[in-house]
mmCIF file as gemmi writes it, N, C-alpha and C atoms, coordinates in Angstrom:
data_model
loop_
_atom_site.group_PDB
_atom_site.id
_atom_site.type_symbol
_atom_site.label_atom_id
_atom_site.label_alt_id
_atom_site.label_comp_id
_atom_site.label_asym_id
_atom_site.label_entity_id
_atom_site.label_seq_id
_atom_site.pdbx_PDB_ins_code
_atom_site.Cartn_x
_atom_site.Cartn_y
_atom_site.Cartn_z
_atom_site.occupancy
_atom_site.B_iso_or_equiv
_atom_site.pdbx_formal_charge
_atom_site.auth_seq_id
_atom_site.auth_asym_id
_atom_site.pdbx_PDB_model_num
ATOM 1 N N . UNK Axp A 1 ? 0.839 -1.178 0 1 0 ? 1 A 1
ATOM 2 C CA . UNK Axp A 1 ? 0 0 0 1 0 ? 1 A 1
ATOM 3 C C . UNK Axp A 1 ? 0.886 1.245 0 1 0 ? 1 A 1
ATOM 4 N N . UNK Axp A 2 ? 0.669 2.245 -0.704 1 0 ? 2 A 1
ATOM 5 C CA . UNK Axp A 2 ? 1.17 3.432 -0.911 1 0 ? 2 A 1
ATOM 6 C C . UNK Axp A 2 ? 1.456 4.458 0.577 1 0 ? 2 A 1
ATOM 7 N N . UNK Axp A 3 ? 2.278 5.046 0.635 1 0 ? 3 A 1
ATOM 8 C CA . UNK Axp A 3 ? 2.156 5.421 2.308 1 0 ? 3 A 1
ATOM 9 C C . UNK Axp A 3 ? 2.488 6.897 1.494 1 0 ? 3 A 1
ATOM 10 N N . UNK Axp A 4 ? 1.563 8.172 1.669 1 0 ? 4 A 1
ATOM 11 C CA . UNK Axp A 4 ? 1.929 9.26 1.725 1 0 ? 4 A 1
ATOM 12 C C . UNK Axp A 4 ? 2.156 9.95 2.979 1 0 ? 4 A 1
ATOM 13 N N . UNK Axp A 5 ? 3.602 10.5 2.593 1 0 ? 5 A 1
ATOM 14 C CA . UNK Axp A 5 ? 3.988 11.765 3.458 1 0 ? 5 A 1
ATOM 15 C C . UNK Axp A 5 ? 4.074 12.825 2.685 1 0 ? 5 A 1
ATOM 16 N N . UNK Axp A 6 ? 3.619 14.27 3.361 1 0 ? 6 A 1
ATOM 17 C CA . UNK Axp A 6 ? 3.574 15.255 2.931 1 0 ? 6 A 1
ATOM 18 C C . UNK Axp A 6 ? 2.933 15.089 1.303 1 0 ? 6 A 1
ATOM 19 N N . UNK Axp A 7 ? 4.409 15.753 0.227 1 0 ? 7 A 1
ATOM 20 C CA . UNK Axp A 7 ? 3.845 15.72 -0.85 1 0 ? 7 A 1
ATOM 21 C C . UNK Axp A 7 ? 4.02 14.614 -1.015 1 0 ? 7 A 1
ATOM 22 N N . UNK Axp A 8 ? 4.694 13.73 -0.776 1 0 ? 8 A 1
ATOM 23 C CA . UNK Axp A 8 ? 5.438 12.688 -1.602 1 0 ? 8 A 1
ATOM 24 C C . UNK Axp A 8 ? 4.88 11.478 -1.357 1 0 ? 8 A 1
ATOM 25 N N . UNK Axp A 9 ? 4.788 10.426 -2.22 1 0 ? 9 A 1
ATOM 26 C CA . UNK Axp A 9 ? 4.151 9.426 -1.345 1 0 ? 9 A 1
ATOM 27 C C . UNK Axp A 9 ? 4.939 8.017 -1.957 1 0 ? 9 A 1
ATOM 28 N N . UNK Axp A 10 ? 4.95 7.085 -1.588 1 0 ? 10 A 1
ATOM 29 C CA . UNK Axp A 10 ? 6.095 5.964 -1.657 1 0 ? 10 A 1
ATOM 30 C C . UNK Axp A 10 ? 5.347 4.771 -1.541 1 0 ? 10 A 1
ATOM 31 N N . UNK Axp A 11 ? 6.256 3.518 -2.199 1 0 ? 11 A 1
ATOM 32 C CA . UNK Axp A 11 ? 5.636 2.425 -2.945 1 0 ? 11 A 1
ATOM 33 C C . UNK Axp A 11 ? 4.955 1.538 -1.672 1 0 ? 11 A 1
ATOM 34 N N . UNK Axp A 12 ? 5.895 1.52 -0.622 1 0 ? 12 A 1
ATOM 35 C CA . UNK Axp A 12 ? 5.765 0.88 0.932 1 0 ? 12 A 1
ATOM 36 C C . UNK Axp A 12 ? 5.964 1.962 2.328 1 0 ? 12 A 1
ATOM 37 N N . UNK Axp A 13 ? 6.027 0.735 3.116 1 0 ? 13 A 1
ATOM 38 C CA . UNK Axp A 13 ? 6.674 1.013 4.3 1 0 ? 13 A 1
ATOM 39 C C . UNK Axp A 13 ? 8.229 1.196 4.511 1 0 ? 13 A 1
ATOM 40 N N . UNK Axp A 14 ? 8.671 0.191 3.777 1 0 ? 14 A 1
ATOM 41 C CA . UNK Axp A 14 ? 10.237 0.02 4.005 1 0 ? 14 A 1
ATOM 42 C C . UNK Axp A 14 ? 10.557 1.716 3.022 1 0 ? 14 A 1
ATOM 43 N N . UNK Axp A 15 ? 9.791 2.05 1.88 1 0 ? 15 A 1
ATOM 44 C CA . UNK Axp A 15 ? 10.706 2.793 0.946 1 0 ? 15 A 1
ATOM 45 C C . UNK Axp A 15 ? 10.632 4.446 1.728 1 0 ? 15 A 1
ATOM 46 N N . UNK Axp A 16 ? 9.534 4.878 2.642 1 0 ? 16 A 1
ATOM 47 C CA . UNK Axp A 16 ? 8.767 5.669 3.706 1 0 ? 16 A 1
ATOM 48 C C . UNK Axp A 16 ? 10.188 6.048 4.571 1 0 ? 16 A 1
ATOM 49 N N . UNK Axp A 17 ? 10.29 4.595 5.345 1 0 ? 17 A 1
ATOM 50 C CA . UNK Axp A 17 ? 10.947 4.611 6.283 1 0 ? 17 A 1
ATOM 51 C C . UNK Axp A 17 ? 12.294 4.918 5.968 1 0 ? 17 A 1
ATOM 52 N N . UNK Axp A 18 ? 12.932 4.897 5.115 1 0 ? 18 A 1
ATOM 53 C CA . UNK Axp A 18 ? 14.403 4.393 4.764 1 0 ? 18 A 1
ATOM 54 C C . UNK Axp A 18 ? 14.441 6.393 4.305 1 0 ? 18 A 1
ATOM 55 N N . UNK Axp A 19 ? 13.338 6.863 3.682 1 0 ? 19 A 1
ATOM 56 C CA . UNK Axp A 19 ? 13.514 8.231 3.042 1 0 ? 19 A 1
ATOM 57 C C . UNK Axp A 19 ? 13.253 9.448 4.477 1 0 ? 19 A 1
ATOM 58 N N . UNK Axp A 20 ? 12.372 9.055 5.94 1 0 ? 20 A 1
ATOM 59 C CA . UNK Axp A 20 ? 12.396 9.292 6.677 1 0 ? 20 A 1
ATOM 60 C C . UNK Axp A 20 ? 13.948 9.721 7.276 1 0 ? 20 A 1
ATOM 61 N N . UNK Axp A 21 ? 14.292 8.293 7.372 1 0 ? 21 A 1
ATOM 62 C CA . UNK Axp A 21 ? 15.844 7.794 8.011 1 0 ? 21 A 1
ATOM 63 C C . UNK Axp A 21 ? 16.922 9.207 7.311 1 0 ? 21 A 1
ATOM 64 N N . UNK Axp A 22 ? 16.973 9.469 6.475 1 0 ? 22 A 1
ATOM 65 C CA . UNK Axp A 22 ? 17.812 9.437 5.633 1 0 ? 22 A 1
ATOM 66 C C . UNK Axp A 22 ? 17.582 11.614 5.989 1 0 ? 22 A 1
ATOM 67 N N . UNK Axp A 23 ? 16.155 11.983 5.809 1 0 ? 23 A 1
ATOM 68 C CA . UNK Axp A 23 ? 16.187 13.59 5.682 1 0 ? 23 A 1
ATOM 69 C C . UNK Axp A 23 ? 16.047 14.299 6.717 1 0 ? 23 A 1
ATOM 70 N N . UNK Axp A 24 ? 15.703 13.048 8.092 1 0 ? 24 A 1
ATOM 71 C CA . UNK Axp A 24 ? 15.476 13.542 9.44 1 0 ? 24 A 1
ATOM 72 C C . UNK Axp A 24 ? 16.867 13.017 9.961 1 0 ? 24 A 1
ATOM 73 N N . UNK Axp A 25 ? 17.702 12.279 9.945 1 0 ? 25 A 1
ATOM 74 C CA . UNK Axp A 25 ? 18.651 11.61 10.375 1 0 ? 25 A 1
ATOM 75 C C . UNK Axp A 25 ? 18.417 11.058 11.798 1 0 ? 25 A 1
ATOM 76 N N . UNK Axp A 26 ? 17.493 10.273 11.803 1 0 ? 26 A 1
ATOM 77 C CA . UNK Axp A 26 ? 17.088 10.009 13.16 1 0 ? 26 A 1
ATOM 78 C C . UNK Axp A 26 ? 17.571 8.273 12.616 1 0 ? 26 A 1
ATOM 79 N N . UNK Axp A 27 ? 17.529 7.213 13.965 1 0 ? 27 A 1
ATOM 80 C CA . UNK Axp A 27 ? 17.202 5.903 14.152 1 0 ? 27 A 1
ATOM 81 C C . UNK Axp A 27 ? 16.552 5.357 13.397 1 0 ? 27 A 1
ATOM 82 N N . UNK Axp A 28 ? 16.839 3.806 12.977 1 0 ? 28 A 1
ATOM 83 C CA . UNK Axp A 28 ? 15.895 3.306 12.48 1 0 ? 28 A 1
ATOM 84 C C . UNK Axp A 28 ? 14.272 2.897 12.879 1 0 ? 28 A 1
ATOM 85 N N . UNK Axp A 29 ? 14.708 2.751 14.79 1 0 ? 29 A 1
ATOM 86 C CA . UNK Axp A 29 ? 13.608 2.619 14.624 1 0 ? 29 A 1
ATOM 87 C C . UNK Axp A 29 ? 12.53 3.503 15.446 1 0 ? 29 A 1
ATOM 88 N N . UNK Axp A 30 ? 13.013 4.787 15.088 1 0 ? 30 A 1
ATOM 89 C CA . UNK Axp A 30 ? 12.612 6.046 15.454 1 0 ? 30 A 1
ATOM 90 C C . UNK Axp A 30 ? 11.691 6.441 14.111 1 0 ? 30 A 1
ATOM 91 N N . UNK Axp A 31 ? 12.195 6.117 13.031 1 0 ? 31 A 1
ATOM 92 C CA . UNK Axp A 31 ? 11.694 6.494 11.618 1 0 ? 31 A 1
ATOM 93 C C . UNK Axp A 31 ? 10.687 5.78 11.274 1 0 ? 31 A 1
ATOM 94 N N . UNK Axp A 32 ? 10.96 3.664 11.491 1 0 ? 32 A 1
ATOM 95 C CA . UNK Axp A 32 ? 9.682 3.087 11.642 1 0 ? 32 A 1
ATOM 96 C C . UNK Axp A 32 ? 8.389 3.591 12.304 1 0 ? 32 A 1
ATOM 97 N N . UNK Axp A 33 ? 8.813 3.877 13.496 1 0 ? 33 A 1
ATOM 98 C CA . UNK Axp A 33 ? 7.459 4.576 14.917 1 0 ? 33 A 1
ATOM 99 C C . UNK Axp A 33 ? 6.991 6.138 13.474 1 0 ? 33 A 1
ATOM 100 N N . UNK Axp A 34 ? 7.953 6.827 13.206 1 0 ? 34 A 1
ATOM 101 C CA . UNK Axp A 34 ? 7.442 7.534 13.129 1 0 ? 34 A 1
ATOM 102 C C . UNK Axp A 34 ? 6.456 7.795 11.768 1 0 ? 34 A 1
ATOM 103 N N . UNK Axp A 35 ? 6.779 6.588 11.149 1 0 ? 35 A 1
ATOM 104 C CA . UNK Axp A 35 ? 6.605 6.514 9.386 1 0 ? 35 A 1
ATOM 105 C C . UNK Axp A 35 ? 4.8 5.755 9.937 1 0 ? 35 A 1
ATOM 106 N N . UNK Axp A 36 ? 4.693 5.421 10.93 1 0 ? 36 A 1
ATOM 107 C CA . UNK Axp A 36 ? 3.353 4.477 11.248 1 0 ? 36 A 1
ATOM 108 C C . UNK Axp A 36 ? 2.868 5.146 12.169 1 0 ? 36 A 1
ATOM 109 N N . UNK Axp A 37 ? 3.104 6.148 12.92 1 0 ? 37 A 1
ATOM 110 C CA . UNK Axp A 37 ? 2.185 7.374 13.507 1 0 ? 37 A 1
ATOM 111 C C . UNK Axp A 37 ? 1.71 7.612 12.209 1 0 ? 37 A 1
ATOM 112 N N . UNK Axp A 38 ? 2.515 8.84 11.555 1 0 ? 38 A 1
ATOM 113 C CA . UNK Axp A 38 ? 1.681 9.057 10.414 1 0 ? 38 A 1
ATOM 114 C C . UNK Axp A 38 ? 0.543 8.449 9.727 1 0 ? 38 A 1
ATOM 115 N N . UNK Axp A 39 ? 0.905 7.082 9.513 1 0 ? 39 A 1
ATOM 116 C CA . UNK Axp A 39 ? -0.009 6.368 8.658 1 0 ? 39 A 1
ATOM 117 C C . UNK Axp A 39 ? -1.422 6.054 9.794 1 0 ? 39 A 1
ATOM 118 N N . UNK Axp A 40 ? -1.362 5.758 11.006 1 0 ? 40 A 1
ATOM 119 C CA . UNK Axp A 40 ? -2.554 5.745 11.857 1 0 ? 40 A 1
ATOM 120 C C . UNK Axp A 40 ? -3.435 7.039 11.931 1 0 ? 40 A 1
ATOM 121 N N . UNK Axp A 41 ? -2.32 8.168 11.856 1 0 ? 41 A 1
ATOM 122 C CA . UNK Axp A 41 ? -3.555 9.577 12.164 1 0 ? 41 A 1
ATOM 123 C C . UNK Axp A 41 ? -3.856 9.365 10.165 1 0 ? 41 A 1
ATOM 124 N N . UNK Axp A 42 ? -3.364 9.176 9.169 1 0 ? 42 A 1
ATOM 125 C CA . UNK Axp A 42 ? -4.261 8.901 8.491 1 0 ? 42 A 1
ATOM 126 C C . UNK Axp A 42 ? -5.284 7.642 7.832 1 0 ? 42 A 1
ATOM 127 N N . UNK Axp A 43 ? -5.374 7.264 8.951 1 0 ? 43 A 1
ATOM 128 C CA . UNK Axp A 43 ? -6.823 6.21 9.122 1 0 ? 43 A 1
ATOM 129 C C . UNK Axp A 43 ? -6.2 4.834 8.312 1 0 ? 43 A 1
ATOM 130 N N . UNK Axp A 44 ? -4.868 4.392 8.588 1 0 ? 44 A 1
ATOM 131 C CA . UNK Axp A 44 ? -4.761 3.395 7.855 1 0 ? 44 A 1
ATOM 132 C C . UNK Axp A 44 ? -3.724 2.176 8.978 1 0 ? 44 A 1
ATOM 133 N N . UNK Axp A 45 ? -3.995 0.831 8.868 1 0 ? 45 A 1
ATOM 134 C CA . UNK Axp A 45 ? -3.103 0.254 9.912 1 0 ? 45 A 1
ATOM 135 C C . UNK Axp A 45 ? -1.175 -0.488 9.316 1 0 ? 45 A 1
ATOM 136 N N . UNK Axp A 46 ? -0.325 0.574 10.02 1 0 ? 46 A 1
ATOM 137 C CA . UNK Axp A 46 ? 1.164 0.587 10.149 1 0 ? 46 A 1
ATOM 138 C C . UNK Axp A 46 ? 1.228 -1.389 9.16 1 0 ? 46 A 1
ATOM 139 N N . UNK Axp A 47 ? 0.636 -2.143 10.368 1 0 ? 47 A 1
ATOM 140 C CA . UNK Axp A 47 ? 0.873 -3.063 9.896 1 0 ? 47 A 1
ATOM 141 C C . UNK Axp A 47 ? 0.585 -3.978 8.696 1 0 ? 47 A 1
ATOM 142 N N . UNK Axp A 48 ? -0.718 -4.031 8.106 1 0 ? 48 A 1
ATOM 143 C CA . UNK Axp A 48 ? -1.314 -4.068 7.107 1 0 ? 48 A 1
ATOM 144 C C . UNK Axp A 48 ? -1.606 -3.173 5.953 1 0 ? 48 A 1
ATOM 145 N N . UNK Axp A 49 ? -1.606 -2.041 6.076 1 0 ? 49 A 1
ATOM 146 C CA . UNK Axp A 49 ? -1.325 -0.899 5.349 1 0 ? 49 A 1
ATOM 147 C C . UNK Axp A 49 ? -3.169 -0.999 4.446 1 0 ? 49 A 1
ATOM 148 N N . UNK Axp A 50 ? -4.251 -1.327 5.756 1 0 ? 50 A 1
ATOM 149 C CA . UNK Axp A 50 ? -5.758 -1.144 4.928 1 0 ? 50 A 1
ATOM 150 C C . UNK Axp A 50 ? -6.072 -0.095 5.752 1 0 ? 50 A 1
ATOM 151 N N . UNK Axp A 51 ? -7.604 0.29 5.478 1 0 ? 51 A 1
ATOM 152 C CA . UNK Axp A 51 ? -7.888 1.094 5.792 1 0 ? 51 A 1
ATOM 153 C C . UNK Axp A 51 ? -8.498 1.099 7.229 1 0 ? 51 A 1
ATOM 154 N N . UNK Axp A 52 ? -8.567 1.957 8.261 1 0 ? 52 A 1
ATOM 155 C CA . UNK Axp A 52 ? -9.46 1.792 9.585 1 0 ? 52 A 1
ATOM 156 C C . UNK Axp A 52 ? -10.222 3.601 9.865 1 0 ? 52 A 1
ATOM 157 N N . UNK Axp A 53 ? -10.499 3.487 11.075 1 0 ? 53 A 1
ATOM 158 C CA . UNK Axp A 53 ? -10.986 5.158 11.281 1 0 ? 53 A 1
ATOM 159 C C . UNK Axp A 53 ? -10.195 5.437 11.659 1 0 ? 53 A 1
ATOM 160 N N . UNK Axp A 54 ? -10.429 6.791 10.761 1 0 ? 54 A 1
ATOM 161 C CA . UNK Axp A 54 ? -9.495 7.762 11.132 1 0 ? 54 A 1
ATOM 162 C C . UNK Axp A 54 ? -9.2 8.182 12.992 1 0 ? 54 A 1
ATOM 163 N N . UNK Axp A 55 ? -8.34 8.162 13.43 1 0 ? 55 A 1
ATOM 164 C CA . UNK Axp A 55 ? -7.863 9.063 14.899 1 0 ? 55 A 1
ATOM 165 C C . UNK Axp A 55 ? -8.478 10.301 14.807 1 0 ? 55 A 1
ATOM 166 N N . UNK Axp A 56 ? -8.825 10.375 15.71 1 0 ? 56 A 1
ATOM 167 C CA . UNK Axp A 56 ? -8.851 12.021 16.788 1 0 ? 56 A 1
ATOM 168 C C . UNK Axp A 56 ? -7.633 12.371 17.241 1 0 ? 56 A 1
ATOM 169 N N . UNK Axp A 57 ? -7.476 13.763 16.789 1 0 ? 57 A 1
ATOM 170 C CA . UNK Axp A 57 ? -5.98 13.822 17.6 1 0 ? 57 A 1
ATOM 171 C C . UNK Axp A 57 ? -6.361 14.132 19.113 1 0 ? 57 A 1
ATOM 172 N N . UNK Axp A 58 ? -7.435 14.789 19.275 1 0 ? 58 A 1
ATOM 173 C CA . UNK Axp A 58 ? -7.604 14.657 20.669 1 0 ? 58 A 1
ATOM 174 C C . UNK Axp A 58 ? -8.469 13.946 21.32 1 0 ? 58 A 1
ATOM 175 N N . UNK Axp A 59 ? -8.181 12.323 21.735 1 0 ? 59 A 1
ATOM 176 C CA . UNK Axp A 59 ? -9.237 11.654 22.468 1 0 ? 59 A 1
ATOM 177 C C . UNK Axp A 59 ? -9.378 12.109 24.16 1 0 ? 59 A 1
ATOM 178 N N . UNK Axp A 60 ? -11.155 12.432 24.236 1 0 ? 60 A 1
ATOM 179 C CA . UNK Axp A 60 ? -10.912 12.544 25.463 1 0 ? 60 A 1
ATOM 180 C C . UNK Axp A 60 ? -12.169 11.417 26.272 1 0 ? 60 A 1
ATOM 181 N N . UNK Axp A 61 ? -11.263 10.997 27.055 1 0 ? 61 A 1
ATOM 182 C CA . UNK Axp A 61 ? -12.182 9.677 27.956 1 0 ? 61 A 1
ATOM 183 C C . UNK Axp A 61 ? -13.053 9.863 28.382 1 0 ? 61 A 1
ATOM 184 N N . UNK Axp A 62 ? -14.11 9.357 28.54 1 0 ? 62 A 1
ATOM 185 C CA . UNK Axp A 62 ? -15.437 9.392 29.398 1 0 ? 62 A 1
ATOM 186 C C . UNK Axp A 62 ? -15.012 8.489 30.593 1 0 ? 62 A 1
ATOM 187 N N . UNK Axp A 63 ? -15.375 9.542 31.581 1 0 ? 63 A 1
ATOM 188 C CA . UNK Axp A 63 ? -15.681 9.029 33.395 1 0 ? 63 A 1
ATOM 189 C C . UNK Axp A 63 ? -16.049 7.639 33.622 1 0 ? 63 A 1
């Protein structure tokens, strides 16, 4: 599944992560976490790469 960031958007996960790695110069697996935040606030699951609901960025709990 296609993973867009920003403008750009890339064939996988691995190709995401590795272009992450590379312009943030962070960890690998700082870039994974961060390449699959992204993809959860846009409604899709890190691991399977289908679709789910979208996140709230702000959940707030009921009592």
């Amino acid at each position: 599944m296609p993973v867009k960031l920003g403008k750009k958007s890339y064939k996988n996960f691995a190709s995401a992560k590795e272009a992450v790695k590379k312009n943030k110069g962070i960890s690998d697996e700082k870039a994974s976490a961060y390449v699959a935040s992204v993809e959860r606030a846009q409604g899709k699951d890190p691991r399977t790469g289908k679709k789910t609901k979208k996140r709230k960025t702000s959940v707030q709990r009921k009592k």
